[in-house]
C-alpha positions in Angstrom: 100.7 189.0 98.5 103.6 186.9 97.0 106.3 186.4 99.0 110.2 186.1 97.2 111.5 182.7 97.8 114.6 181.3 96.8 116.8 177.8 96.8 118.6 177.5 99.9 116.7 179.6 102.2 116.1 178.6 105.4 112.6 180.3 107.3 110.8 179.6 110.3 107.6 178.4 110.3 104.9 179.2 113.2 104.3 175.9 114.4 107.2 173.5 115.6 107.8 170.3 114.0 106.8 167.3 115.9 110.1 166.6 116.6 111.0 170.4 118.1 112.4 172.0 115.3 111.4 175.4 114.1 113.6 175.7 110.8 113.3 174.4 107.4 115.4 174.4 104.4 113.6 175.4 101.1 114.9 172.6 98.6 112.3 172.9 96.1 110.5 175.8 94.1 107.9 175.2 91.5 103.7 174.7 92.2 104.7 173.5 95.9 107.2 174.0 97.9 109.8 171.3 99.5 111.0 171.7 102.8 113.7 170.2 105.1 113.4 170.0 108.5 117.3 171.0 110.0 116.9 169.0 113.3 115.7 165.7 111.7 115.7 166.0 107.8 112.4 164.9 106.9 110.8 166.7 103.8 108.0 167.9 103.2 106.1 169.7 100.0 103.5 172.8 101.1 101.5 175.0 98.3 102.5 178.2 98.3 99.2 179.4 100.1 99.9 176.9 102.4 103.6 178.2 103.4 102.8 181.9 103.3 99.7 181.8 105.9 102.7 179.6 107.4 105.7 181.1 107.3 106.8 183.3 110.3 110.5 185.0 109.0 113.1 183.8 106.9 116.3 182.7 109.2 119.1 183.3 106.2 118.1 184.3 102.3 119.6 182.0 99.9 121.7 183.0 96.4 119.3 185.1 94.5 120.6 183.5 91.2 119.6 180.1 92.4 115.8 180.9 92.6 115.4 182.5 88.9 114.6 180.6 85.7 117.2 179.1 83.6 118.6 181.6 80.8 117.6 180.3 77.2 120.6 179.5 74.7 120.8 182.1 72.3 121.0 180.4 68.8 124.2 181.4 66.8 123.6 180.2 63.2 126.8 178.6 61.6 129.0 180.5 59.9 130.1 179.0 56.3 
């Protein structure tokens, strides 16, 4: 199961945080994924196994635009 994830959501994970907090910020997409903790900032980079056995629900979804690949220039040849 894949699970849609996007720059600038914010999820809740199952297990708190050692310093209490339960949501993260998703700040990076790629192989892993970064997280920021909202109550004290530190980051931290899970595999995306890894954050889907432990995500629990997303708290707010992020722009959908920000999460897709970049569009490719479309080369316009010169004109004479």
């Amino acid at each position: 199961m894949t699970i849609e994830i996007r720059l600038g959501d914010v999820v809740r994970l199952r297990k708190p945080h050692p310093c209490g907090g339960y949501n993260w910020d998703v700040v990076r997409l790629g192989a892993d994924i970064g997280l920021q903790c909202n109550t004290c900032g530190r980051r931290v980079l899970l595999t995306r196994r890894e954050f889907a056995k432990r995500i629990k629900t997303f708290v707010r979804r992020g722009d959908p635009a920000s999460g897709a690949a970049p569009q490719t220039p479309v080369f316009v040849p010169p004109t004479s």
